[in-house]
VOLO-25764 format. One record per residue (C-alpha): residue number from 1; x, y, z. Coordinates in steps of 0.001 Angstrom, whole numbers, plus 500000, padded with zeros to 6 digits. Layout:
<nodes>
{NUM {X Y Z}},
...
</nodes>
This chain:
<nodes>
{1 {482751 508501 473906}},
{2 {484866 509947 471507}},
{3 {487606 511435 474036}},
{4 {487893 507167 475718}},
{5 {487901 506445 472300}},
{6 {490871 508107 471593}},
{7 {492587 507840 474613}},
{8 {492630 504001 474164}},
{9 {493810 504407 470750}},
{10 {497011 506281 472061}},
{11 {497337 503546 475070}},
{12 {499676 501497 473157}},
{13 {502484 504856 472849}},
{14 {501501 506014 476392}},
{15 {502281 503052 477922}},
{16 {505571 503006 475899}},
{17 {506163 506501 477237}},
{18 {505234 505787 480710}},
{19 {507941 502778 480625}},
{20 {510367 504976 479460}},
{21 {509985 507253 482217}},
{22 {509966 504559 484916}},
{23 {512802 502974 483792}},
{24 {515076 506938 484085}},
{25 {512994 507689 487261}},
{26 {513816 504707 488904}},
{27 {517601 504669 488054}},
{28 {517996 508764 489889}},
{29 {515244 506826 492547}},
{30 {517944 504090 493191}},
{31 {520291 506296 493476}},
{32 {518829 508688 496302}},
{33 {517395 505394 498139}},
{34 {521034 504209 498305}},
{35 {521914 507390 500116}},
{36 {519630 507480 502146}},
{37 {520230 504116 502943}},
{38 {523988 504318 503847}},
{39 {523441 507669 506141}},
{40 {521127 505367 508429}},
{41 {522889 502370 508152}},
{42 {525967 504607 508977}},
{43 {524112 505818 512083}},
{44 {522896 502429 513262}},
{45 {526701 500955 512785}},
{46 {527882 502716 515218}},
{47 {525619 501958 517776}},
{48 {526250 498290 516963}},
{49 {529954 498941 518068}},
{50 {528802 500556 520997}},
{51 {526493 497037 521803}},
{52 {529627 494631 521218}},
{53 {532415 496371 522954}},
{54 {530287 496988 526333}},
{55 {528920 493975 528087}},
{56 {526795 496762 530328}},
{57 {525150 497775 527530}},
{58 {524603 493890 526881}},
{59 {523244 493154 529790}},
{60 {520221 495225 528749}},
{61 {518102 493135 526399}},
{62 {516179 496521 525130}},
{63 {519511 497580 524158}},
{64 {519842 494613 521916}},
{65 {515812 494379 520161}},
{66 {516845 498191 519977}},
{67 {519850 497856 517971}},
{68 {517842 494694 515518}},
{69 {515235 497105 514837}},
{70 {517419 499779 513932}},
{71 {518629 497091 511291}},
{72 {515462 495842 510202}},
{73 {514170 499710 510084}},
{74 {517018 499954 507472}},
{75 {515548 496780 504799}},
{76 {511509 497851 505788}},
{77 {512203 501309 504593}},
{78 {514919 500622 501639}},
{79 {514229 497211 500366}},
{80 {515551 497993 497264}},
{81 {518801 499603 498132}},
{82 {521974 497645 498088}},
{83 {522573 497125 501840}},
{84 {519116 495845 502091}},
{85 {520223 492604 502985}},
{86 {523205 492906 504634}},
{87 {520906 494987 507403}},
{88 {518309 492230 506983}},
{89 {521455 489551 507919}},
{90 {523188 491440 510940}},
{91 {519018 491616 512899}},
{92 {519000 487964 512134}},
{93 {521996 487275 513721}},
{94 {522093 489736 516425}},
{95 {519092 487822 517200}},
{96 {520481 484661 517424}},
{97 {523286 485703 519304}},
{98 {520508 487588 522049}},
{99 {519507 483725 521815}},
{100 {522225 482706 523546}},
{101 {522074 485382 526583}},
{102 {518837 485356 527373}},
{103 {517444 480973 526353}},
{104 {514241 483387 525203}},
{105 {512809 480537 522170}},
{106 {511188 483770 520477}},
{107 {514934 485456 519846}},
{108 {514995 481759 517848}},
{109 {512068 482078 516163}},
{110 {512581 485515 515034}},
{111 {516113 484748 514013}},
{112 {514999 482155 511978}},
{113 {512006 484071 510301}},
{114 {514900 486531 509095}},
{115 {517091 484310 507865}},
{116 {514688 482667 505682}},
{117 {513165 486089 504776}},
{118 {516388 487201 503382}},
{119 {516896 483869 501724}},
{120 {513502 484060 499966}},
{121 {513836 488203 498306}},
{122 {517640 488446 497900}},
{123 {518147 485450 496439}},
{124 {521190 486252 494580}},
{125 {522646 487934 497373}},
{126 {526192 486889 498941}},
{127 {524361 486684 502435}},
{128 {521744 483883 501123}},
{129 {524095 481059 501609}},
{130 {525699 482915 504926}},
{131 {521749 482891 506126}},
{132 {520897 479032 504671}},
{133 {523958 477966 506738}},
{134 {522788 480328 509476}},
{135 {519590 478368 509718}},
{136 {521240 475427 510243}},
{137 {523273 476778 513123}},
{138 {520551 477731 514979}},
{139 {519065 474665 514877}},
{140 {522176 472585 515323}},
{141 {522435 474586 518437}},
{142 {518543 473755 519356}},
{143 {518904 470246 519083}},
{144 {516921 470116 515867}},
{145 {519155 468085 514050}},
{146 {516670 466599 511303}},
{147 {516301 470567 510345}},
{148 {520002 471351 510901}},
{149 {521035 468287 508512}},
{150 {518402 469660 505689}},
{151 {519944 473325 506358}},
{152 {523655 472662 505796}},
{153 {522765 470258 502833}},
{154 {520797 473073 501475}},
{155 {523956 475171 501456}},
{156 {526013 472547 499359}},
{157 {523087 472314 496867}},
{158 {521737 475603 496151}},
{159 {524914 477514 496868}},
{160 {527601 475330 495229}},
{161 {529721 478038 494508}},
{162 {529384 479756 497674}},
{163 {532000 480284 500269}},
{164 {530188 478135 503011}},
{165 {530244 475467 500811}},
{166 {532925 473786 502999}},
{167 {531858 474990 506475}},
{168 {529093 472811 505971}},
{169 {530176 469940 504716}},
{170 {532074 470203 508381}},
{171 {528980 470355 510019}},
{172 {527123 467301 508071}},
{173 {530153 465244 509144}},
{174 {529758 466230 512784}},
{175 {526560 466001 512621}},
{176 {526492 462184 511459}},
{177 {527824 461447 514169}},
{178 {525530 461827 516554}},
{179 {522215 461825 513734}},
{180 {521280 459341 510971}},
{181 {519083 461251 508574}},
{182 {516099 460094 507099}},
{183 {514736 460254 503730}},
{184 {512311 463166 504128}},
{185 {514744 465518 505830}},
{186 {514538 468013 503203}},
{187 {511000 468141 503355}},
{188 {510742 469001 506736}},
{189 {512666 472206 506877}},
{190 {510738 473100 503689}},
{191 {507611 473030 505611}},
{192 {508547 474607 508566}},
{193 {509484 477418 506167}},
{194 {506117 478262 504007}},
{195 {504385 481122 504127}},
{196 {500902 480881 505646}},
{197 {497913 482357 503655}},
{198 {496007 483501 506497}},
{199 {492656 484490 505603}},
{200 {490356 486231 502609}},
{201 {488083 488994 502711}},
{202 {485854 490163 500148}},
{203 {483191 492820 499054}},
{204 {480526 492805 496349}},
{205 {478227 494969 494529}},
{206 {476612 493715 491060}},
{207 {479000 496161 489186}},
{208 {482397 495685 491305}},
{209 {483945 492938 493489}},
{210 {487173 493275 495436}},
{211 {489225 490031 496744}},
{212 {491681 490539 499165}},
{213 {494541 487398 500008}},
{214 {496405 488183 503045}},
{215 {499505 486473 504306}},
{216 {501524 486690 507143}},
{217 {504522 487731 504826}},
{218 {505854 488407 501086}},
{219 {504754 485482 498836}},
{220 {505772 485308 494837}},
{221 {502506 484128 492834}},
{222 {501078 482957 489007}},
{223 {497829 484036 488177}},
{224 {496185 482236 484845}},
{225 {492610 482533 483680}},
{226 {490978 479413 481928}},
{227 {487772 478669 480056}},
{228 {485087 475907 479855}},
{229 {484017 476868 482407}},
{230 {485681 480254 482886}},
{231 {487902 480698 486081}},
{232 {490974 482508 487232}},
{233 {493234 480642 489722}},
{234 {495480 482417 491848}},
{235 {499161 479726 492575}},
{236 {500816 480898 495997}},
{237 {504059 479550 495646}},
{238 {506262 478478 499614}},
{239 {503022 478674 500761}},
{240 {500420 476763 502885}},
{241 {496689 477382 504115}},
{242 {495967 478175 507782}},
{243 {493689 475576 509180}},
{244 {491112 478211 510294}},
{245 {490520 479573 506568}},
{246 {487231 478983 504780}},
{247 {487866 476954 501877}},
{248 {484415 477666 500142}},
{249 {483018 481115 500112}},
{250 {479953 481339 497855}},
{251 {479250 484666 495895}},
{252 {476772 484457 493606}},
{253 {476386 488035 492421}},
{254 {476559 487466 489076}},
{255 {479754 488392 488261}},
{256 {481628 485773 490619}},
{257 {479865 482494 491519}},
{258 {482299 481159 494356}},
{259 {485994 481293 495415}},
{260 {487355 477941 496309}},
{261 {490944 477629 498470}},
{262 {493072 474515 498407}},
{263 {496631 473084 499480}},
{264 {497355 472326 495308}},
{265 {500734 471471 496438}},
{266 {502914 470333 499441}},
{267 {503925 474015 499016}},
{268 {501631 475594 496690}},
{269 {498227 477464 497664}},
{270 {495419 477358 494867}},
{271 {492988 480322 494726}},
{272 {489824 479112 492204}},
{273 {487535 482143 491290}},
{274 {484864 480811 489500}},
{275 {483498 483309 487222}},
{276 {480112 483976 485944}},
{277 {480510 487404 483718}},
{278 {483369 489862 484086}},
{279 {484498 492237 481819}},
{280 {487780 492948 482865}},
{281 {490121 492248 486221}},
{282 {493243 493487 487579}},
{283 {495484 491636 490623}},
{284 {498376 493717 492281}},
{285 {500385 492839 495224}},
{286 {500545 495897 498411}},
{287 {502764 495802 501437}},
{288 {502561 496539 504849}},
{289 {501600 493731 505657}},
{290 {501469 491976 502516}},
{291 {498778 490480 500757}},
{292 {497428 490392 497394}},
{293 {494206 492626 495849}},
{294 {492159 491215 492931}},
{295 {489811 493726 491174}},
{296 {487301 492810 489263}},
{297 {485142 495501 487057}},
{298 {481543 494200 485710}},
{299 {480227 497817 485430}},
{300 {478395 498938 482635}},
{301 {481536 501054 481798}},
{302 {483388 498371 481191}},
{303 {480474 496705 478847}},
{304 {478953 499889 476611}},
{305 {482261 502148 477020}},
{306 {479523 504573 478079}},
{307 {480699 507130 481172}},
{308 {477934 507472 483968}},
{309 {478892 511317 483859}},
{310 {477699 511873 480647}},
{311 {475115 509602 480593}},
{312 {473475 511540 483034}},
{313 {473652 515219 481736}},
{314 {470475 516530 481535}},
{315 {469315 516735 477897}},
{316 {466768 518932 478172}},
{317 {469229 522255 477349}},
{318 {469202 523523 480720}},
{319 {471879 524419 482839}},
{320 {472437 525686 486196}},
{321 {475591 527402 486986}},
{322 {476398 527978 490942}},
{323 {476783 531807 492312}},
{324 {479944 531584 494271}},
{325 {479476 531400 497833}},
{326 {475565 530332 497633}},
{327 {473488 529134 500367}},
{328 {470464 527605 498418}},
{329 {470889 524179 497439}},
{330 {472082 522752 493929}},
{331 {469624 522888 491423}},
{332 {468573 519689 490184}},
{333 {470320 519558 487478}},
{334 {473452 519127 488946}},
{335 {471839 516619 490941}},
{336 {471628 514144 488151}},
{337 {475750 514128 487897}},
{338 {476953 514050 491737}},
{339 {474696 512166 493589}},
{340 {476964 510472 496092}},
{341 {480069 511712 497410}},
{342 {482516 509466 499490}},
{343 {484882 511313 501826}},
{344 {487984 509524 503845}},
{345 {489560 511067 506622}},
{346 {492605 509131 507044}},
{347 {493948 507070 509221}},
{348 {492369 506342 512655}},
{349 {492460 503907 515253}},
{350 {495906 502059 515517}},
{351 {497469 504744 512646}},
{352 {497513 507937 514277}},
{353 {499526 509286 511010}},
{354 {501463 512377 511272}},
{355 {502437 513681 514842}},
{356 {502912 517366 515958}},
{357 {505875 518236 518023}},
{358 {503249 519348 520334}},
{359 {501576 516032 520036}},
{360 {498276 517020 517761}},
{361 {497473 513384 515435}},
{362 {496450 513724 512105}},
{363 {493866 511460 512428}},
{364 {492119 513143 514824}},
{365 {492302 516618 512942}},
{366 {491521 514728 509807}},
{367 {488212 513749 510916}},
{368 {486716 516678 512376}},
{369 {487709 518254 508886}},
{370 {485779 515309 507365}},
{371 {482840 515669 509755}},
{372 {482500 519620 508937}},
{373 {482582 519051 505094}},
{374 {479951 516470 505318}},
{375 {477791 518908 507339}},
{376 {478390 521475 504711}},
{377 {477485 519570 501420}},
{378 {474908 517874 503178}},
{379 {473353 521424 504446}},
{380 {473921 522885 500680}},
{381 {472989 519997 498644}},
{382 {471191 516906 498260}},
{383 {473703 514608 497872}},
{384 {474380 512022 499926}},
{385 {477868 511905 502043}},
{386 {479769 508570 502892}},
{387 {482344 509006 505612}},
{388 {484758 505504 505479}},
{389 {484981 506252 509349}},
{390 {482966 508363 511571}},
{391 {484935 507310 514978}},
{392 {488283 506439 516155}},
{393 {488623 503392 514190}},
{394 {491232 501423 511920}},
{395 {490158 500716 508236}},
{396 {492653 499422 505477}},
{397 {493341 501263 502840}},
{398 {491686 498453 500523}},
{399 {488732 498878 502318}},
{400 {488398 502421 501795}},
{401 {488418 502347 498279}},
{402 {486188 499423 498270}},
{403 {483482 501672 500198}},
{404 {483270 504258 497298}},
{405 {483386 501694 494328}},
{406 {480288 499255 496247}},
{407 {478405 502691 497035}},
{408 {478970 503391 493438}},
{409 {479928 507011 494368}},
{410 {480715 510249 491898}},
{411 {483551 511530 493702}},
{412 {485711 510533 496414}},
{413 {487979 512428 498304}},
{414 {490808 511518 501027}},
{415 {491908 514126 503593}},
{416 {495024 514223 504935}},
{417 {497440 516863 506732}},
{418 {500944 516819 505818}},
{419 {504074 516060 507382}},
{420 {507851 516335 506413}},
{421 {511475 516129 507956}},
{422 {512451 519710 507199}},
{423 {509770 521693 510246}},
{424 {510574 524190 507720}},
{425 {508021 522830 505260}},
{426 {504769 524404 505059}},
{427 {501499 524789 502315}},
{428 {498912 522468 500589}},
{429 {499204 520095 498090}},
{430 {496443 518025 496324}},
{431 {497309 514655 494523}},
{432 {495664 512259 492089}},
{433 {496751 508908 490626}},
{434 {499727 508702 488486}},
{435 {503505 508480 488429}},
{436 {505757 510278 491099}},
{437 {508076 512029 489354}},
{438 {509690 513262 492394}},
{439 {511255 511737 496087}},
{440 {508932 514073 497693}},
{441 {506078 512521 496202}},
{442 {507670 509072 496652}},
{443 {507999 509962 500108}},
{444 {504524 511106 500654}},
{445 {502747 508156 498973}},
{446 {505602 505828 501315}},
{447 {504228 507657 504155}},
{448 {500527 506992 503593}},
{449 {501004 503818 502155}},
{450 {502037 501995 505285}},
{451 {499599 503232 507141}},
{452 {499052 500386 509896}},
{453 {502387 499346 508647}},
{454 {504384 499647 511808}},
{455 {506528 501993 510068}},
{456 {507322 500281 507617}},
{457 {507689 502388 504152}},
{458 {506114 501046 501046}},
{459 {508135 500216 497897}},
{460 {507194 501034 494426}},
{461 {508912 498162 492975}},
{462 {505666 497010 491574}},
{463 {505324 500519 489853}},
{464 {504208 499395 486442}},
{465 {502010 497109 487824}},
{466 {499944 499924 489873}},
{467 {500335 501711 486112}},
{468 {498791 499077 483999}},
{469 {495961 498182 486219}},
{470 {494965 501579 486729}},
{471 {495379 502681 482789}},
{472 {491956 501211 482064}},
{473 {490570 504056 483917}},
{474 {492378 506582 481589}},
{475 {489384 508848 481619}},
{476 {488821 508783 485251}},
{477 {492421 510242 486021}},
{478 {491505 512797 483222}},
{479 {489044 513761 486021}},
{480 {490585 513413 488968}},
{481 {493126 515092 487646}},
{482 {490812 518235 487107}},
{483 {489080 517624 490449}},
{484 {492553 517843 492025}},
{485 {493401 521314 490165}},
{486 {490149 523143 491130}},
{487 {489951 522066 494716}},
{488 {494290 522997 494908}},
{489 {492934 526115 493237}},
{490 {489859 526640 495935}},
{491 {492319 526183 498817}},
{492 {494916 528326 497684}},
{493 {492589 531235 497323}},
{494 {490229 530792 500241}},
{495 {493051 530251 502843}},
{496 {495181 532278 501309}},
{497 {492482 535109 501416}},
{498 {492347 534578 505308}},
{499 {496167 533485 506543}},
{500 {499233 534744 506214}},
{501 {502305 532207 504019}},
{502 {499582 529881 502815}},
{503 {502467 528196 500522}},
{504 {500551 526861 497005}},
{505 {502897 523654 496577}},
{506 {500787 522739 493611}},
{507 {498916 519562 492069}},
{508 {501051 516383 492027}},
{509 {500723 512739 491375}},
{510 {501856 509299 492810}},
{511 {500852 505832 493858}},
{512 {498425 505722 496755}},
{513 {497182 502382 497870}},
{514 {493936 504495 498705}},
{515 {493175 506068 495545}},
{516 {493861 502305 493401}},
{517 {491386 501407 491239}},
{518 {488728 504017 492622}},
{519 {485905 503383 489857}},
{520 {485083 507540 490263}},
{521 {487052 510951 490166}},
{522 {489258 510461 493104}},
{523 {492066 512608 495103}},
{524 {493880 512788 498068}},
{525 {494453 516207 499571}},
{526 {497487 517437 502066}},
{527 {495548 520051 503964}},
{528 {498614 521300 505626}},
{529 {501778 520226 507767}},
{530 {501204 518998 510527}},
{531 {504983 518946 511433}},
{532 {505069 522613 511053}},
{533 {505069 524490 514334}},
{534 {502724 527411 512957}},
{535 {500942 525049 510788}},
{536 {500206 522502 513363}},
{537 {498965 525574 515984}},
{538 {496680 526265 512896}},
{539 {495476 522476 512612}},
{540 {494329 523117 516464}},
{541 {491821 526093 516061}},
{542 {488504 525026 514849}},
{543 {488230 527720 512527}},
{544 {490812 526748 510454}},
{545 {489037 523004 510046}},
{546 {486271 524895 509003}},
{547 {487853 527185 507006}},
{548 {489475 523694 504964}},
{549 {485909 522312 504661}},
{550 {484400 524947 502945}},
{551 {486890 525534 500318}},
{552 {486628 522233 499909}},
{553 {483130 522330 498928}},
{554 {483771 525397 497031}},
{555 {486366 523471 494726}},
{556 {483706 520388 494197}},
{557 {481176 523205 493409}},
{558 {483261 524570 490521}},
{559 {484494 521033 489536}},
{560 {480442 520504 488882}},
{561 {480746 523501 486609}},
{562 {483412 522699 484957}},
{563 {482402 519028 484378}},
{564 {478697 520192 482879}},
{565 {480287 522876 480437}},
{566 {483056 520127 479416}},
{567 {480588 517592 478278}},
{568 {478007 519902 476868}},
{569 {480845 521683 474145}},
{570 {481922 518153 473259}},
</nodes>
């Protein structure tokens, strides 16, 4: 009590601290994302100017959805770098122009759903009003004048000062003459441009409840909480509700009572949680694909400050300390403090992850060294062992967390295997929740962030955000950061004991979608590269799996240790 007691009286400075070093990160971030970002856009130029000087190459539609991707691939994996949207303008409009070889109405539609994407998150760039009036071409050249008209008049009044100012006041005049608006022009091209909020999912325990909003792209929201009778709404702003979405879904677990879904707005989507007790919540947006995750925490945590660690050390002076390498089981007194352990191999299904040059998936090897640690805790212990996925199958990341916090277990653990441009790189890593303080950890949390993502890469524009909600749990990444060291530690030694170059790359932090708001110890562990030749020939012999597994368990036996001892010199 007294070590959360003073680690939430020093919240105020750490959080001042934290800002501080976001705010220098980010600038030397920007600043390698906007190299990156020119040596691909560089790459992709030029085979743009191979596309437009050879009608043979033209002639090839591939060649042209290859050349958009290679554009889009530039904004999905640098949205925040400065040729973001110029890449995101020159897909749109390669688009529209593969419109106009091939009559194919998706080339419009996609064209279109550029456009407007770049209009809606670069506002303020120089290619908004070149998209708006963009818009209007394509439909001018559709036949949709009622959306053309609202398009070039949407030029003249957002972009006043812009440079297509003029070119579109040609087009309204041409346009008059063969189309007499009506009053509700605007309107229309408004609602053919929302956002659709798709769909809801939810999960429940009495302690924890996670809501998830999805929507089939970014969205910019207000969240406010209000009293008599207590409720949070959720405004989705350019937005409107899919037919097929359940308006009323009923709770009822004493923390939530109902959430309730309505068109507030000709362009605003109301979210109504109607509360019953919660004690505190949290509500952060995550990409690939987009959609918005509200946590809220009812535990007894959150309402006696008491942690469920402690709480259950035994009291009556006796403590059991594990001989290395032991076969009997745990002795009940270490029972009382682990009871349920959650373990996520990563990936699956759809995400293979990480690829060997000789074809070996991560998510396959990721299992089976999921699998084998289960069978060794459960053969050693009594605890019980969660696997998020025992198969082939596709889970979001959301979900996986969810899994551990509704099973209420101690510890939970994502395995991973490594993977890296340079086939150079080689070793083990282990990570917990916090800050990235490097582009290699940026790049790693990317990686596994956008997993399902199509390859998209995740940004960490909403950085602080990920901070703030998971500060509450200041004591938990205390832990997790002490899991992480003793099962780095564990690995190290027993591979290292067994294979040659067994590179010790250390215990590191960043943002992982997996690992937010985990209500228990939590890490994410790097077993090894998979895009390493010698590594990934490793990955492939069964002893090495089981080699991982059991110095897995080894570093969650001496965690155990170390937790009891910590706690009982308090």
């Amino acid at each position: 009590m007294k070590v959360i007691s003073r680690a939430i009286a020093f919240l105020p400075a750490l959080i001042f601290i934290l800002l501080i070093a976001i705010v220098y990160g980010k600038e030397n971030h920007r600043d390698s994302i906007n190299q990156r970002a020119d040596l691909l856009y560089n790459d992709v130029r030029k085979y743009y100017h191979t596309l437009v000087n050879s009608k043979e190459i033209q002639s090839e539609r591939a060649n042209w959805l290859n050349c958009i991707l290679k554009f889009e691939s530039i904004y999905k994996k640098f949205p925040s770098s400065h040729i973001a949207d110029k890449s995101l303008f020159t897909a749109a409009r390669l688009y529209s122009e593969l419109f106009t070889k091939s009559s194919d109405k998706s080339d419009i539609k996609q064209a279109i759903r550029l456009f407007n994407k770049l209009i809606r998150e670069y506002k303020d760039s120089p290619f908004a009003d070149d998209a708006q009036y963009m818009v209007g071409e394509v439909y001018f050249k559709t036949n949709n004048y009622p959306l053309a008209y609202a398009s070039y008049s949407m030029v003249i009044n957002n972009y006043p000062n812009g440079d297509m100012v003029k070119k579109a006041k040609n087009k309204l005049s041409e346009l008059l003459k063969i189309y007499q608006p009506t009053d509700n022009y605007t309107e229309q091209l408004i609602s053919s441009n929302l956002i659709t909020v798709k769909g809801i999912r939810h999960w429940s325990s009495t302690e924890y409840i996670r809501i998830v909003i999805d929507t089939e792209d970014k969205v910019e929201y207000k969240e406010q909480r209000v009293k008599d009778p207590d409720r949070l709404f959720i405004d989705i702003y350019n937005s409107k509700l899919s037919p097929e979405i359940n308006k009323m879904i009923a709770i009822n677990d004493g923390l939530l009572k109902s959430v309730r879904v309505g068109q507030n707005q000709k362009d605003i989507v109301r979210i109504v949680l109607d509360m019953d007790s919660i004690g505190s919540y949290s509500i952060i947006p995550l990409s690939n694909p987009f959609r918005i995750v509200v946590d809220i925490d009812g535990s007894l945590i959150g309402k006696n400050g008491k942690n469920h660690i402690k709480a259950a050390i035994p009291t009556d002076g006796k403590t059991a300390i594990l001989e290395q390498g032991a076969e009997k089981k745990i002795e009940t007194s270490h029972q009382n403090i682990i009871k349920r352990i959650v373990i996520d191999a990563g990936h699956g299904g759809k995400d293979s992850g990480a690829i060997g040059k000789k074809g070996l998936m991560e998510k396959t090897v990721v299992l089976d060294i999921a699998r084998r640690l289960k069978d060794i805790i459960e053969k050693k212990t009594d605890y019980e062992v969660i696997l998020t996925r025992d198969s082939d199958i596709f889970i979001p990341l959301e979900e996986r967390t969810v899994i551990a916090n509704v099973k209420k277990a101690d510890l939970f653990i994502s395995i991973h295997a490594n993977a890296s441009r340079k086939r150079s790189a080689r070793g083990i890593e282990t990570y917990f929740q916090g800050i990235p303080r490097t582009d290699e950890e940026r790049e790693t949390a990317a990686r596994e962030n956008m997993s399902g993502g199509e390859g998209e890469y995740a940004p960490d524009d909403n950085l602080l955000e990920f901070i703030l909600a998971d500060m509450r749990n200041t004591h938990k990444i205390n832990e997790s950061a002490l899991l992480a060291g003793v099962i780095q530690g564990s690995l190290i030694k027993g591979m290292g004991s067994r294979y040659d170059e067994v590179r010790d790359l250390g215990v590191k932090q960043a943002l992982f979608y997996v690992l937010h708001k985990a209500k228990m110890p939590s890490i994410l562990i790097e077993t090894s590269f998979i895009s390493n030749h010698e590594e990934e020939k490793r990955f492939k012999d069964q002893k090495y799996r089981d080699y991982i597994a059991a110095c897995i368990y080894d570093g969650i036996k001496t965690y155990i240790e170390k937790t009891i001892i910590a706690y009982r010199t308090e």
